[in-house]
N, C-alpha and C positions, 0 to 999 in steps of 0.2 A: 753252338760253337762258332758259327760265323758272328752273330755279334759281338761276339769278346774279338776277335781279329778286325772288324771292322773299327772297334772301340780302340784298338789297341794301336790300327795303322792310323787311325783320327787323333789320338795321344800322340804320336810320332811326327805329324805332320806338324801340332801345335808345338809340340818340344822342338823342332827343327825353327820355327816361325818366331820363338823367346831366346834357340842360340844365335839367331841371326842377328836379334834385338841385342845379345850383350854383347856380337864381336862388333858392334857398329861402334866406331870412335864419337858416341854420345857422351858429349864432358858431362860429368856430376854438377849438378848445381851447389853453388855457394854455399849455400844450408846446409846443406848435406857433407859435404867438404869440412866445413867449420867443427861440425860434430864427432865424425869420424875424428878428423887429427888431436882431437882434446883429450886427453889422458885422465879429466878429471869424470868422461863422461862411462867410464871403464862402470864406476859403484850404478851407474844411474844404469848401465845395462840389464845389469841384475835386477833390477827396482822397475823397469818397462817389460821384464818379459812377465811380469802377472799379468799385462795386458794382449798379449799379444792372440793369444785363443778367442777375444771377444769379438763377436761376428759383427760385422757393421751392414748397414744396406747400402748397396754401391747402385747407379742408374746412371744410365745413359740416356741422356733425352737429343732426341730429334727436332725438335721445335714442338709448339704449343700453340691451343687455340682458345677462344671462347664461343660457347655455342649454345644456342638457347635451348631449354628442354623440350620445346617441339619438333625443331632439328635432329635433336640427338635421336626421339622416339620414331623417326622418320628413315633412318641409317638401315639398312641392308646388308649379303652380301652385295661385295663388289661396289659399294658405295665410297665415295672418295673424301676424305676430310680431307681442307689445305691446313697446313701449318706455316706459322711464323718463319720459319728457317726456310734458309734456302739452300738450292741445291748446290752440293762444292764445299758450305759451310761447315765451320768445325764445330764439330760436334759437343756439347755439354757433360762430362763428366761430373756426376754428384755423390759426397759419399754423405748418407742422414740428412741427405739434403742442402748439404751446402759443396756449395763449385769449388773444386781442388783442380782440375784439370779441363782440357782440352782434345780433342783427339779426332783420325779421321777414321771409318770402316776398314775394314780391311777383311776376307772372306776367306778361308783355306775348308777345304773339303765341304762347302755348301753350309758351312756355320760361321755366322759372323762374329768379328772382335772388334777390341778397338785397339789401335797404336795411338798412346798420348804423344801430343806434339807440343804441348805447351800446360804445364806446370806453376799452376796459381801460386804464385808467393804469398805467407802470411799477411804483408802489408797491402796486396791486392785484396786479399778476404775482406779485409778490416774496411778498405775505402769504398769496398760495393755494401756493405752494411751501413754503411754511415747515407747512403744514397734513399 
């Protein structure tokens, strides 16, 4: 019984931490904007919700390293890897593998999240590919 309350006041805490997120005066992005006011995109709703059930894999990376496999076999507890990223840095948001967002930590009852801060545009996708 206690962990359905603890689960429940951890639900509460995170529902409190996404009403905060939508009473912030965060503008909609252009995209987003442009879609919503289209009356023509009313038939195209009907036609995206077959997709919307399909599970994506979503990751957050911290930075990344390279490391030789006698290093690796070498690793303990308590052993430190550095990574590329630094500290402060925002964080990598990936959904299948490609970067859609940006974001920093943010911790409520001892489980971490992320708040996205910046929001990869289409045309950004397209120019880190082209790289």
């Amino acid at each position: 019984m206690s962990e359905d309350l603890t689960q429940t006041i951890a639900e509460d805490d995170w529902a409190a931490a996404l009403a905060e997120q939508t009473s912030s005066a965060t503008p909609t992005p252009a995209v987003f904007q442009e879609l919503s006011d289209n009356s023509a995109t009313a038939g195209l709703a009907k036609d995206i919700d077959i997709i919307l059930d399909i599970p994506v894999m979503m990751t957050v990376e911290l930075g990344r390293t390279k490391i030789a496999i006698k290093n690796l076999l070498q690793l303990a507890q308590g052993s430190v890897v550095e990574l590329d990223g630094l500290a402060g840095e925002p964080m990598d948001v990936l959904v299948n593998g490609c970067l859609i967002a940006q974001g920093e930590v943010v911790v409520v009852n001892d489980k971490f999240g992320v708040r996205l801060t910046d929001i990869i545009t289409p045309a950004e996708r397209i120019r880190k590919l082209n790289k």
